[in-house]
PLY file of the C-alpha trace (Angstrom):
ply
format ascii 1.0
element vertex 466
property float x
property float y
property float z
element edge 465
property int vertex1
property int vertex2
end_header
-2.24 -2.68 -19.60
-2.79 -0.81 -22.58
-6.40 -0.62 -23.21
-7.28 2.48 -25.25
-10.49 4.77 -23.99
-12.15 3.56 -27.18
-11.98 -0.31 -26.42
-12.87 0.38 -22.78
-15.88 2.26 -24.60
-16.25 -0.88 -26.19
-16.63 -3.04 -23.46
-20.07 -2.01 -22.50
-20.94 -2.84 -26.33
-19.29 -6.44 -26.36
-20.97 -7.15 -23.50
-24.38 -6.17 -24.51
-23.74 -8.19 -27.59
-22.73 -11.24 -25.46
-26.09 -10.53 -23.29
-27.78 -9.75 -26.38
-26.71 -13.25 -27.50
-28.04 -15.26 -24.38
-31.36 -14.14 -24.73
-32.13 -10.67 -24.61
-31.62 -10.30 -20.82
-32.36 -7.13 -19.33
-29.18 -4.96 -18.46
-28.87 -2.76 -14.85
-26.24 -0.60 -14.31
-24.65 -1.53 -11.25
-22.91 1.88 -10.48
-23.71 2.34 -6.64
-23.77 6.20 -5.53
-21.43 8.36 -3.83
-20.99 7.80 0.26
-22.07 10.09 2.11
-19.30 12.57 3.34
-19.09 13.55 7.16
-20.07 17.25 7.77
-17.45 19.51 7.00
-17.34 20.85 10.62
-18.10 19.67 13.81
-19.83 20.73 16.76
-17.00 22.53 18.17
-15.92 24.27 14.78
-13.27 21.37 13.81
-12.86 21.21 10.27
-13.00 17.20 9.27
-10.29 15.41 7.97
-10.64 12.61 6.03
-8.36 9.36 4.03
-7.47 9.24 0.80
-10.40 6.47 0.29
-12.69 8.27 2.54
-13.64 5.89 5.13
-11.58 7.26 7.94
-11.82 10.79 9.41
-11.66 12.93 12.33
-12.29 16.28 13.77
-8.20 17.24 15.12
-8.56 20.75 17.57
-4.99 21.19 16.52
-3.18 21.27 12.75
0.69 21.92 13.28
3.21 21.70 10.21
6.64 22.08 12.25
9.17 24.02 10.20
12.27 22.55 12.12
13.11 19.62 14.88
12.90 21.98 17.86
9.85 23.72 16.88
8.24 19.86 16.70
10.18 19.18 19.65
8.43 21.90 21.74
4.91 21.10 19.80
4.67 17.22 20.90
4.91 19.09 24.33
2.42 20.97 24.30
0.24 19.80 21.65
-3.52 18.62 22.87
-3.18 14.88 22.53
-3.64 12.62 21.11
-0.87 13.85 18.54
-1.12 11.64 15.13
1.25 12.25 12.26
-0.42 11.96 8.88
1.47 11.88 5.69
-0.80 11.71 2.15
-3.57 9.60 4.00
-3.26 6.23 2.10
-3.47 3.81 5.16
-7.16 2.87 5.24
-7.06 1.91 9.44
-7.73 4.64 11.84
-4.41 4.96 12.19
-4.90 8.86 11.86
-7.79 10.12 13.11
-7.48 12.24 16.07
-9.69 14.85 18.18
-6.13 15.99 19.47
-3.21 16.96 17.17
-2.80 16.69 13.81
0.90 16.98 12.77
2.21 16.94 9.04
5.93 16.86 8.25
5.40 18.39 5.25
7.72 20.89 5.71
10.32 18.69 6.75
11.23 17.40 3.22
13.88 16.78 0.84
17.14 15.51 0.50
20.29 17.01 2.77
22.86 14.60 1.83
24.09 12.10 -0.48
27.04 10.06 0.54
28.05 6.79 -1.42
25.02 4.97 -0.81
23.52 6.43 1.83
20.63 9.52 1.60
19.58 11.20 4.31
16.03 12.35 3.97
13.89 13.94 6.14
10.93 12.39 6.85
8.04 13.96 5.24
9.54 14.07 1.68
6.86 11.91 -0.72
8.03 9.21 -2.57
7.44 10.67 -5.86
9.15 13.40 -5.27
12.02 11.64 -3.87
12.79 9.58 -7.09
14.04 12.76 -8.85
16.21 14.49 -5.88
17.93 11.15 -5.65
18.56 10.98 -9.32
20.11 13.82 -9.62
22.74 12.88 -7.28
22.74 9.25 -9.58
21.22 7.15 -6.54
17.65 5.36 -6.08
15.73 3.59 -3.80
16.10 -0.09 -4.16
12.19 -0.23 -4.19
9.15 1.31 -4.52
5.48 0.58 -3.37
2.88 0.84 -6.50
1.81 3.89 -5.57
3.96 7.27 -4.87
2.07 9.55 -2.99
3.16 8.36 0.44
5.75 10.53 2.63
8.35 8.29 3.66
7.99 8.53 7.31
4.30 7.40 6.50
5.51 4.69 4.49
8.06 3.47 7.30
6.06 4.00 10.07
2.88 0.77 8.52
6.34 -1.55 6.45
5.18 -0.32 2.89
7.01 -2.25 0.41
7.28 -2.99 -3.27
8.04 -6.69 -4.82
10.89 -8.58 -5.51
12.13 -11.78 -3.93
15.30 -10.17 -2.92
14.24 -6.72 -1.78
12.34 -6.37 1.41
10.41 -3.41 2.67
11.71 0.16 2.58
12.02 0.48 6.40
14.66 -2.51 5.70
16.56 -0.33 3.96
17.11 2.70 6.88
20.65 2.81 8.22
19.92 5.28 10.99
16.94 7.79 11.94
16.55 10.83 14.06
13.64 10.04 16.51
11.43 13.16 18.32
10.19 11.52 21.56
7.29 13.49 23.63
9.26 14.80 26.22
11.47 17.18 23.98
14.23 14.63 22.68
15.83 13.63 19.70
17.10 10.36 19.76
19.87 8.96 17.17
19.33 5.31 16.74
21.40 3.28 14.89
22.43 -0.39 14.73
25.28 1.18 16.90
23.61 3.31 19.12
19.90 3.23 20.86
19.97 -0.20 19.14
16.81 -1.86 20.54
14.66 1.58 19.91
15.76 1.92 16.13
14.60 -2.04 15.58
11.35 -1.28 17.13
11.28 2.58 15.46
11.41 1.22 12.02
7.90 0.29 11.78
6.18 1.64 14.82
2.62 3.10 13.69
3.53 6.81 15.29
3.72 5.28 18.34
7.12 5.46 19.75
7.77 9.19 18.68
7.95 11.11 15.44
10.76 10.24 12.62
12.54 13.37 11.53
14.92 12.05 9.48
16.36 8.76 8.56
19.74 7.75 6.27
18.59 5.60 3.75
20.56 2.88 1.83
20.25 3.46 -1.98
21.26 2.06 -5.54
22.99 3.01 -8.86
19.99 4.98 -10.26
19.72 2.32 -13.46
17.11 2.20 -16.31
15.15 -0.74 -15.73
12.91 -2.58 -18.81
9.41 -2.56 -17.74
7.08 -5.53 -19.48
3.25 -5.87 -18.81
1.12 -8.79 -20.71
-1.73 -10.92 -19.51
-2.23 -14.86 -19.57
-4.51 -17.24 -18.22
-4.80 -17.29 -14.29
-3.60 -20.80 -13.91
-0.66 -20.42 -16.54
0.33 -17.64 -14.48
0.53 -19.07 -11.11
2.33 -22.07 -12.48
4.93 -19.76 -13.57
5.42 -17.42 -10.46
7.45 -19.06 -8.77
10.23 -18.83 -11.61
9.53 -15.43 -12.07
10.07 -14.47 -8.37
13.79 -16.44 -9.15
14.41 -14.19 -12.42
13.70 -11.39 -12.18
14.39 -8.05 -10.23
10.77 -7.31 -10.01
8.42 -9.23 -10.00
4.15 -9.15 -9.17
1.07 -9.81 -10.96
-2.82 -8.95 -10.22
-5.41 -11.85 -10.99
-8.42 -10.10 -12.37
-11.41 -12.07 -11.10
-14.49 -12.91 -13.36
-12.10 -13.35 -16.04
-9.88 -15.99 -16.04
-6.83 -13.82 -16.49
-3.91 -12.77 -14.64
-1.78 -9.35 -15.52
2.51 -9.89 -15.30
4.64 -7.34 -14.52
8.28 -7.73 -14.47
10.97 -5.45 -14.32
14.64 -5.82 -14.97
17.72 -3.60 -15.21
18.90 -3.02 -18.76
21.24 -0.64 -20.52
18.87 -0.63 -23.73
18.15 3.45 -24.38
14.97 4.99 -22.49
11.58 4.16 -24.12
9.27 5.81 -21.79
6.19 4.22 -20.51
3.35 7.38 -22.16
0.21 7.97 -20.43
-1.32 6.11 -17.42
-3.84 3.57 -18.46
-4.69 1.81 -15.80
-7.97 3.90 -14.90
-9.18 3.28 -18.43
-8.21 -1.18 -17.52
-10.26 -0.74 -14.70
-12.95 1.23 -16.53
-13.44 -1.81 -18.45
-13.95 -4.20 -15.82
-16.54 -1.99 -14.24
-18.38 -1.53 -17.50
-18.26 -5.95 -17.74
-19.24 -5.91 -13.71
-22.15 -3.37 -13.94
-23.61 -5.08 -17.44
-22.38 -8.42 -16.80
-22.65 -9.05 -13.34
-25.58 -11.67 -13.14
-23.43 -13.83 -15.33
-19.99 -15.18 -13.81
-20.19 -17.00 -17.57
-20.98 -14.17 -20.00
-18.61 -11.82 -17.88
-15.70 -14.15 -18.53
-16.65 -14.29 -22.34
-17.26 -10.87 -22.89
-13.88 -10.24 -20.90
-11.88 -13.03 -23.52
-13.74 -11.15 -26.15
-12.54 -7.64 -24.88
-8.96 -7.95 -23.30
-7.36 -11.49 -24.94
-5.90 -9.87 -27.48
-4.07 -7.40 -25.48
-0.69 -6.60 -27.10
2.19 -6.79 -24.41
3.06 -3.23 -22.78
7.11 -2.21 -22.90
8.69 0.83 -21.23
12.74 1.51 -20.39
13.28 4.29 -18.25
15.15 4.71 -14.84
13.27 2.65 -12.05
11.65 5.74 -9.91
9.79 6.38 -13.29
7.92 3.18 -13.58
7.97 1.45 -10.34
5.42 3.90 -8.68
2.27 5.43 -10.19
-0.18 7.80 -9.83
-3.16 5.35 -8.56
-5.75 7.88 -9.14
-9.18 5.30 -8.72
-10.02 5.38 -5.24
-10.68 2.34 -3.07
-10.05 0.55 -0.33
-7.74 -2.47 0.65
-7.06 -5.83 2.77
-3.27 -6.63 2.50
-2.18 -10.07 4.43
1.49 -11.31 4.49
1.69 -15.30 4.24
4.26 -17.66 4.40
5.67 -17.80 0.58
4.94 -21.67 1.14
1.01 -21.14 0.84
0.60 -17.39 -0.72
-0.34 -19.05 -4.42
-2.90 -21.75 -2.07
-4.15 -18.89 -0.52
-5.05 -16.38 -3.57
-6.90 -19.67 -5.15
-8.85 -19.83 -2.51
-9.61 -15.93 -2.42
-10.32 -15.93 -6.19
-12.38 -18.78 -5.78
-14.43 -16.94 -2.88
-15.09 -14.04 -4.79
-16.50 -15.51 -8.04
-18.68 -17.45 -5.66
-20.12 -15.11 -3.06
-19.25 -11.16 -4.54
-20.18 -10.39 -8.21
-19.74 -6.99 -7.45
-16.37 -6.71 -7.02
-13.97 -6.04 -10.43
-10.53 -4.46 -9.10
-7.61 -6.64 -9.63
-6.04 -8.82 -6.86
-2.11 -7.79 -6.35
0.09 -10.02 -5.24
3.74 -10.01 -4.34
6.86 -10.81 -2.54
9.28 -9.80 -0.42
12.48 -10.25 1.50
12.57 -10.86 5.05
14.14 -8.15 7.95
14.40 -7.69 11.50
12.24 -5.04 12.25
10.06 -5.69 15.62
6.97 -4.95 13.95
7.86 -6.17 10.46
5.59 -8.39 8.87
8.08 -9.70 6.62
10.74 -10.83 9.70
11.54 -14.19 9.98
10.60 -16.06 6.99
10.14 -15.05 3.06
6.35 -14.07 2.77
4.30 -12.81 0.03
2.07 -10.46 -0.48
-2.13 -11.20 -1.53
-4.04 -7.67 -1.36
-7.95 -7.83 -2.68
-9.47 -3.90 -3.40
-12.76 -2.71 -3.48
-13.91 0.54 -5.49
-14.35 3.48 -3.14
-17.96 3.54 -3.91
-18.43 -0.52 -3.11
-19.14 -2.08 0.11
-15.71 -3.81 1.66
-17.46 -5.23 4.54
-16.76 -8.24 3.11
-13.05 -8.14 3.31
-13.72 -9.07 7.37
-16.05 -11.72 6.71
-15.09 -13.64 3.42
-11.39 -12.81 3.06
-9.75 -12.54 6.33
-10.56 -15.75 7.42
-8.39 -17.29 4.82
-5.39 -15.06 5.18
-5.50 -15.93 9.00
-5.60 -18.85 8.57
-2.81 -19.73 6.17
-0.70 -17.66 9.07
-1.04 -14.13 7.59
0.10 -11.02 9.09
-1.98 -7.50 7.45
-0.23 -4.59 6.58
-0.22 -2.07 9.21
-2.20 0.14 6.74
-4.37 -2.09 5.23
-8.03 -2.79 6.63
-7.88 -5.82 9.25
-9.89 -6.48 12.38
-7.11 -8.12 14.20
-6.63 -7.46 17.97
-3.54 -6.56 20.65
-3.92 -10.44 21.51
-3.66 -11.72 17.79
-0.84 -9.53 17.39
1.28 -10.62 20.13
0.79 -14.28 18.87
2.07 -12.93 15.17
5.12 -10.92 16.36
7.88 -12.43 18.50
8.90 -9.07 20.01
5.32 -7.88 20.64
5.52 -7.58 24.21
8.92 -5.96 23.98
7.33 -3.53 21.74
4.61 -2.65 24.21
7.21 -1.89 26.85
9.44 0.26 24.68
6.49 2.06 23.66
5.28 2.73 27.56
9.01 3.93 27.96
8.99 6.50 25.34
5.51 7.87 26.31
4.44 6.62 29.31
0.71 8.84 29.28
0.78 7.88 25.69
0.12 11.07 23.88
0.58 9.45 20.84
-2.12 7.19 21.06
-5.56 7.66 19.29
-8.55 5.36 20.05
-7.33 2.28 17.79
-3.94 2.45 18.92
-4.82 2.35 22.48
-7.13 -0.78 21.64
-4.38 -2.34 20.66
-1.40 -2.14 22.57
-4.04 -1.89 25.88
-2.83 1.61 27.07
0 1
1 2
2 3
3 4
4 5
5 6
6 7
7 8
8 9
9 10
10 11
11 12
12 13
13 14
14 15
15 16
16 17
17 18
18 19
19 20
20 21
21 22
22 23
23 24
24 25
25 26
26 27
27 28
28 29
29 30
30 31
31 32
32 33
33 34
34 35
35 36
36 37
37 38
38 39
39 40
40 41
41 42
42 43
43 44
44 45
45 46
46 47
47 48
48 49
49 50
50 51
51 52
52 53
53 54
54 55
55 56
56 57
57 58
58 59
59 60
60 61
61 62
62 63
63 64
64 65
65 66
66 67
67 68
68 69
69 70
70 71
71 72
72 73
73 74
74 75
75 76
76 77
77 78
78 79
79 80
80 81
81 82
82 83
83 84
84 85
85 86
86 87
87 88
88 89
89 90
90 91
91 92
92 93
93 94
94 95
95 96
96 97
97 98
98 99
99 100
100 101
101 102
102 103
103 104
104 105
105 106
106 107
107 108
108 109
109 110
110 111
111 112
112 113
113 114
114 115
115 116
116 117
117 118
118 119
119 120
120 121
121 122
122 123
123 124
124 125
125 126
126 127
127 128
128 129
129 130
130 131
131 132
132 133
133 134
134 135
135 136
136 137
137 138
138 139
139 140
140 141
141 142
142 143
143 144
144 145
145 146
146 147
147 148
148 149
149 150
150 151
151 152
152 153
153 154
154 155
155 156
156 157
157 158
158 159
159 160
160 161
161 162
162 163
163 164
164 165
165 166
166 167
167 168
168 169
169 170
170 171
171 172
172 173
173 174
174 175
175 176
176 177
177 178
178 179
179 180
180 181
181 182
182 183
183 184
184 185
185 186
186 187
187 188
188 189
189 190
190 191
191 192
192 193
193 194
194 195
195 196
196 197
197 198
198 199
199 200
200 201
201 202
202 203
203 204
204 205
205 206
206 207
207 208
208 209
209 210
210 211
211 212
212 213
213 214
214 215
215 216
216 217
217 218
218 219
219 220
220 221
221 222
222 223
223 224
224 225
225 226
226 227
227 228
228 229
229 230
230 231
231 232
232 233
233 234
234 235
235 236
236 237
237 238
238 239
239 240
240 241
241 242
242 243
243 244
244 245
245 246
246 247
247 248
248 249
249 250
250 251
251 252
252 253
253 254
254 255
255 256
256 257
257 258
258 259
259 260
260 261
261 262
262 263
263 264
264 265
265 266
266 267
267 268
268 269
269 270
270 271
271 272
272 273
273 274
274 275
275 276
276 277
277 278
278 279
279 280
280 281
281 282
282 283
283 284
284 285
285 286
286 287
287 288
288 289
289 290
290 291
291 292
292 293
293 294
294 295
295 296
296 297
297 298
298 299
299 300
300 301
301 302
302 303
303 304
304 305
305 306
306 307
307 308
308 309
309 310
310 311
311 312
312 313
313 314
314 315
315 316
316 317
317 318
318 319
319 320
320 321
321 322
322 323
323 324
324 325
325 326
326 327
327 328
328 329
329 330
330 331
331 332
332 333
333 334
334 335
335 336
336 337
337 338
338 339
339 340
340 341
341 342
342 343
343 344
344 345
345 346
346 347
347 348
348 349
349 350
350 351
351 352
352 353
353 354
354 355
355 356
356 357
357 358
358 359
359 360
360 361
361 362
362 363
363 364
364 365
365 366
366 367
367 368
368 369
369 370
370 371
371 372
372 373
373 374
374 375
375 376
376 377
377 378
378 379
379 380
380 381
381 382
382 383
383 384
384 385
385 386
386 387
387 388
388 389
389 390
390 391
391 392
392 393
393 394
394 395
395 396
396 397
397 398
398 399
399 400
400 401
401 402
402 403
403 404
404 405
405 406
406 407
407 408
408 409
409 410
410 411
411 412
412 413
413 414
414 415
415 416
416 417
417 418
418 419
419 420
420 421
421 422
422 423
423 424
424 425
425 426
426 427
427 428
428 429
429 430
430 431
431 432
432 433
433 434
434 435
435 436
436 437
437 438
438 439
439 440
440 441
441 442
442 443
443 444
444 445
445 446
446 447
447 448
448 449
449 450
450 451
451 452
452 453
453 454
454 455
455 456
456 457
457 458
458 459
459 460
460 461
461 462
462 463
463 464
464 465
């Protein structure tokens, strides 16, 4: 939303007013400190890696960037395992972390061919980057996630998506894909050929082998009309359903301790470009830490004090070409819990995790995002099957998340939710193989394709019970 620096400035003075108003209660900032970082180096002289939100990390022996398919070929070889691909670190499970191999793709990146409309990529080219090198050749990716910084082998690998009733995940998307297997081979799979491994390689954690490359399915690179504008949390959510039906893209984040809810649609348009200017989410969010640390004793005067800061919100508008304002920058840190329901009970569901928070956590401030999303046939696609949608609840780096397990999960799992492979969950191999049809197939393909699994780090091993 457009909130200018000087009204998120002026949050911390409406509130005080508002507090100021009930009785002169005393104020306490509720900024909790920096975590503590892990050393820098380990016993052994490893230098520490660590997640974009900073509660994963690990001390890899090994860092290898390879520069072509047979130098990674010969490197998942001979490479102390366990070998873990990392790609900008945004998956907040220890998907990653490794006292093995560490292996970036980073120099495997860009676009090698445009024909019709199919790309073919290689797999460590970043999503924001890829917007542009597809433009130029007048394609774009049907969808984007909200935030860019992933590398698209990352973002296949855990079923990243973006919103839209009729657009499903990116990995849905991949026509064909080169796959680097640990005993020196690349595999082509294709609907056509290695059928069964390319289902189960579209979203396979790292665990099946590396993606090189993949041939992607694109669009007409279009200008699309971006619209932004808040209403009231049960206006919203009596609405969504329509808006999933109308429009290209569709999501919205209910803000808790407010009463509000924040739309986002976008369409495709041939109006002229009016781009979207500078980012201002941080300084949205800035204001709803201001109202939590001031206003946090008071689900009441919060809510006021929000009506009294934000109602009056214009509307934001952008046009520009879809790469431009699908994705952003995300720069506040945190960390996430992402379920995938049934679309039947998502809107039941979010009640009841709105309802949770304003009851149990007055600490927490970030919006909730919610979406939806076509269905596939991946193996390990959380969207196959049945149309599901999207609920994902954030807490600031710097904030405890341990509720997420306790409070949250509960009521994802039990309206039938399935977590984003990146997202923080505390599900099991067992709960797993009763949410996935092909589960068990999946184990078996895996056990094929690296039988002393090499790929595996600690987590992974817990769950497929290597």
């Amino acid at each position: 939303m457009k909130i200018s620096r000087r009204a998120a400035i002026g949050a911390g003075a409406s509130a005080a007013v508002v507090a100021a108003a009930a009785g002169g209660v005393v104020l306490a900032n509720r900024e909790a400190p920096e975590p503590p970082a892990p050393p820098a180096i380990d016993a052994q002289g490893h230098l520490v890696w660590r997640n974009w939100s900073g509660i994963q990390h690990g001390y890899p022996q090994a860092r290898i960037a390879p520069a072509s398919e047979d130098e990674l070929s010969h490197l998942l070889k001979t490479s102390p395992a366990p070998i873990r691909a990392v790609g900008a670190g945004h998956s907040f499970m220890p998907l990653v972390p490794t006292d093995g191999t560490l292996l970036t793709l980073d120099s495997l990146s860009g676009v090698t061919k445009v024909d019709g409309d199919i790309a073919t990529i290689w797999a460590g080219t970043r999503l924001g980057e890829l917007g542009p090198q597809l433009a130029k050749n007048g394609r774009a990716m049907a969808n984007l996630p909200d935030i860019n910084k992933q590398s698209l082998g990352g973002a296949l690998g855990t079923a990243t998506h973006g919103t839209g009733k009729h657009l499903p995940a990116i990995h849905a998307d991949v026509t064909a894909l080169r796959l680097a297997t640990v005993d020196g081979q690349i595999l082509e799979c294709s609907a056509e050929k290695n059928a069964q491994i390319f289902d189960a390689a579209r979203v396979s954690l790292g665990s099946l082998g590396i993606i090189t490359q993949v041939q992607l399915k694109t669009s007409a690179n279009k200008r699309v009309h971006r619209r932004v504008w808040l209403e009231s949390f049960d206006e919203a959510l009596s609405k969504a359903e329509a808006r999933w039906n109308s429009h290209r893209n569709f999501e919205f984040y209910a803000v808790p301790f407010t009463g509000l809810v924040a739309n986002i649609t976008h369409d495709e348009t041939d109006e002229p470009a009016r781009p979207r200017g500078e980012e201002t989410d941080s300084t949205f969010l800035d204001a709803l830490k201001t109202l939590r640390n001031l206003l946090g004793f008071s689900n009441t005067l919060r809510k006021e004090a929000a009506e009294l800061l934000l109602g009056s919100t214009p509307p934001e508008e952008a046009i520009d070409e879809g790469w431009k304002l699908l994705s952003t920058d995300r720069p506040v840190r945190f960390n996430e819990m992402e379920f995938h329901l049934p679309a039947e009970v998502q809107l039941k569901a979010l009640r009841e995790v709105v309802e949770t928070i304003e009851r149990e956590r007055s600490d927490v401030f970030f919006p909730i995002e919610v979406r939806r999303i076509a269905p596939d046939d991946a193996w390990l696609s959380p969207f196959q099957g049945e149309p599901r949608g999207s609920v994902a609840v954030h807490a600031y780096y710097k904030d405890d998340y341990k509720f997420f397990f306790e409070l949250i999960e509960p009521i994802f799992r039990k309206h039938g939710g399935r977590p984003h492979w990146g997202k923080l969950n505390a599900l099991t191999g067992s709960d797993f193989a009763g949410l996935y049809p092909r589960w068990k197939d999946f184990a078996e393909m895996r056990r094929q394709l690296d039988p002393q699994g090499r790929l595996l780090n600690g987590y992974l091993r817990g769950i497929f019970g290597a």
